[in-house]
C-alpha positions as CSV (number, residue, x, y, z in Angstrom):
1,X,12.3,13.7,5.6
2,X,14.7,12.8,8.9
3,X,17.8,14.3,8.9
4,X,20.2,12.5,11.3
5,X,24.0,13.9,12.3
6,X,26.5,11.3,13.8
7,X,29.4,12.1,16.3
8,X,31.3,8.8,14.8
9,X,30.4,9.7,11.0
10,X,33.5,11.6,10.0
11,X,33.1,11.7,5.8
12,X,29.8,9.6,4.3
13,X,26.6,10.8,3.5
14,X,24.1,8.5,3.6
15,X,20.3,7.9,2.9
16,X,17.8,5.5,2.6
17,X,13.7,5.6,2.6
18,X,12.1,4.7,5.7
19,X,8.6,3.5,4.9
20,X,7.3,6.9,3.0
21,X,9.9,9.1,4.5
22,X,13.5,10.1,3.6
23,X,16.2,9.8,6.2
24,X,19.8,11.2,5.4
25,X,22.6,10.6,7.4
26,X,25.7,13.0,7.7
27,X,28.3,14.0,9.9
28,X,27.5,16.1,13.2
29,X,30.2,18.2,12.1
30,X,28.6,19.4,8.8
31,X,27.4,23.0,8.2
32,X,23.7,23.7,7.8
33,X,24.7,24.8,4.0
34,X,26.7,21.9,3.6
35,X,23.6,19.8,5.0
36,X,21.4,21.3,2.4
37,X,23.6,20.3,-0.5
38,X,23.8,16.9,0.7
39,X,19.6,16.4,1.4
40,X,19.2,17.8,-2.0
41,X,22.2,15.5,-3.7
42,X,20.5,12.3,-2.0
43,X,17.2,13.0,-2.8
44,X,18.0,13.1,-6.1
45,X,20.3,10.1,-6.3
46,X,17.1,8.1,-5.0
47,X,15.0,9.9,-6.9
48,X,17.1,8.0,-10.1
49,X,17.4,5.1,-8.4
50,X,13.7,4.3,-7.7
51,X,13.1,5.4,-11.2
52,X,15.2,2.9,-12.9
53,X,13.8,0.2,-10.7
54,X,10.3,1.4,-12.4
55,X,8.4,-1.1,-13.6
56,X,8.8,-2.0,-17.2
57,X,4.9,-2.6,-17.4
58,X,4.5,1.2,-17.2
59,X,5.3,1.4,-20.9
60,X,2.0,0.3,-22.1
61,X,-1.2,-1.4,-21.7
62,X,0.2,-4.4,-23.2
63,X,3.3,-4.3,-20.9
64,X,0.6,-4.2,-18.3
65,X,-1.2,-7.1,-19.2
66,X,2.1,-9.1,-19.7
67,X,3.0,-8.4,-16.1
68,X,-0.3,-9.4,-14.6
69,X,-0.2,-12.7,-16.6
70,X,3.4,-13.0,-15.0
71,X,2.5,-12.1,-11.1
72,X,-1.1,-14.1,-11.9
73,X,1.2,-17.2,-12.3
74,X,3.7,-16.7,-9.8
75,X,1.5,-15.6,-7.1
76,X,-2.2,-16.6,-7.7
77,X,-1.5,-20.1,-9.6
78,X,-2.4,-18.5,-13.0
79,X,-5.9,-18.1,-11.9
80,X,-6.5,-14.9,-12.5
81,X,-6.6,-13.6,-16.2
82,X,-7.8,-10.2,-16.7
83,X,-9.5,-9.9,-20.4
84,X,-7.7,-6.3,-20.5
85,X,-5.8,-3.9,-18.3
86,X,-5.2,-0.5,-19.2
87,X,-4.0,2.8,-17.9
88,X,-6.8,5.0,-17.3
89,X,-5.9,8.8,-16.5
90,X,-5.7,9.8,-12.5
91,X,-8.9,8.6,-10.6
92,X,-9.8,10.7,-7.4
93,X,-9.7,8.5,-5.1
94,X,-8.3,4.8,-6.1
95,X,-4.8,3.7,-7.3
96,X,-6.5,1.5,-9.5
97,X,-9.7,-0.6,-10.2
98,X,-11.4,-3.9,-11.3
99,X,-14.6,-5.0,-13.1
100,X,-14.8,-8.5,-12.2
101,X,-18.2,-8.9,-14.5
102,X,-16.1,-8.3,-17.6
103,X,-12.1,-9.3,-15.9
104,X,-10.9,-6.0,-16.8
105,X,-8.6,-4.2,-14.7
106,X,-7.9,-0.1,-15.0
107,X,-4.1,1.5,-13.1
108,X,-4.5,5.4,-12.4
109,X,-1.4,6.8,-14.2
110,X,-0.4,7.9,-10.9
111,X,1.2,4.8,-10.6
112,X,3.3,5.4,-13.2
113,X,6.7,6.4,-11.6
114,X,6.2,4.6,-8.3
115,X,9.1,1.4,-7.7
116,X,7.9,-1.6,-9.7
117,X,7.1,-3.0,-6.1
118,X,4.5,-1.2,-5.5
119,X,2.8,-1.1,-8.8
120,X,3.5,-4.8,-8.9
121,X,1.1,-5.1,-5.2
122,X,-1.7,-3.0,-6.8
123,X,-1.8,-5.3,-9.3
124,X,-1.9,-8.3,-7.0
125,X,-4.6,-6.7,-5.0
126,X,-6.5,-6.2,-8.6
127,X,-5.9,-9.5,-9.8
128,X,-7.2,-11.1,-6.8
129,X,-10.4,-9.3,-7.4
130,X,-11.2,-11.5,-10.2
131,X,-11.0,-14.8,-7.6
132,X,-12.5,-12.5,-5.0
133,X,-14.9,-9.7,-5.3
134,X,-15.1,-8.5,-1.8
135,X,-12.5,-7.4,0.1
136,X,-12.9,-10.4,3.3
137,X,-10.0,-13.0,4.9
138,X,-10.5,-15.1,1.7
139,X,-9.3,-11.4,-1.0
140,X,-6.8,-10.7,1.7
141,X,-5.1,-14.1,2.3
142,X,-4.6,-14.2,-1.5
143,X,-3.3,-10.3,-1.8
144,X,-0.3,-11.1,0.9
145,X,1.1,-13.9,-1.0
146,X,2.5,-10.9,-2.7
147,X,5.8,-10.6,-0.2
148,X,5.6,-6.7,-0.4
149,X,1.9,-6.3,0.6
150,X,2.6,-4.3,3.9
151,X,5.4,-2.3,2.9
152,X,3.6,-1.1,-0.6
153,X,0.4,-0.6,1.0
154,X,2.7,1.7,3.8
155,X,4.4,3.7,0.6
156,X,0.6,4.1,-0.9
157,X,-0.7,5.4,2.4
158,X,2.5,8.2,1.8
159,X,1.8,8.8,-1.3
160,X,-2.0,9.9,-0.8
161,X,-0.8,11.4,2.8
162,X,1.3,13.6,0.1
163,X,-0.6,14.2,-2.6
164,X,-3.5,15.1,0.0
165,X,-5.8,12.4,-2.0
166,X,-8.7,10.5,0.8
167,X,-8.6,6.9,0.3
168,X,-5.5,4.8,-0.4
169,X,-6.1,2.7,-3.3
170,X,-8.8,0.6,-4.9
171,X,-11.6,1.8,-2.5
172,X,-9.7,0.0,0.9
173,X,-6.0,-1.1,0.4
């Protein structure tokens, strides 16, 4: 978390995520205790906000497999159709995993609460797995027709730099 005091800022508080980190921006003229209110207040206002842009597929392994029929067609031509996905409880060290023998796909519930954006790449990156086993120019120039690959793979890297977790996703995200 950044916290950043303006000269010109007379009233607002304002914050906004930065890649993985938190910046908050207040007056110069605000107390330390008044600071503190205001870090806390915005870090829970984003908090909620993130939450209710959750993904709807983390209700169920059927919600799952509904949204990777959806982002199959709109960003792999419909070409990759997992037999199942399901959410398996935390693995160590992957957000999530494929089995391209059988086309099944498994999500760490880790990735429950994080913006639909991101759960949305992982299953992109999972989903091209079925076309692509390996992860070479061919898995990656499919994975970043997903618009978001960058910034999710940046909030991921955060997320496991946070939770102190080695490795960042499905072996190499």
């Amino acid at each position: 978390m950044e916290v950043r005091r303006s000269a010109r800022r007379r009233r607002t508080v304002t914050a906004y995520r930065d890649g993985d980190k938190l910046v908050v921006l207040i007056p110069a003229t605000m107390t330390k205790a008044e600071e503190k209110h205001w870090v806390t207040e915005m870090q829970r206002k984003l908090q909620r906000t993130e939450s209710r842009r959750a993904s709807p597929a983390r209700a169920s392994d059927e919600a799952l497999l509904l949204r990777c029929t959806q982002l199959s067609q709109r960003y792999l031509d419909g070409t990759a159709q997992p037999a199942s996905v399901r959410w398996v409880p935390p693995m160590r060290t992957r957000w999530a995993s494929c089995t391209p023998a059988d086309r099944t796909i498994r999500v760490s519930e880790r990735l429950r609460d994080v913006p639909s954006w991101v759960l949305d790449y992982v299953l992109v990156h999972e989903l091209a797995h079925l076309r692509v086993a390996e992860h070479n120019r061919t898995f990656w120039n499919l994975v970043r027709r997903y618009p978001k690959t960058e910034r999710a793979i940046g909030y991921l890297e955060g997320l496991s730099a946070a939770e102190r977790v080695g490795g960042s996703g499905c072996g190499e995200t």
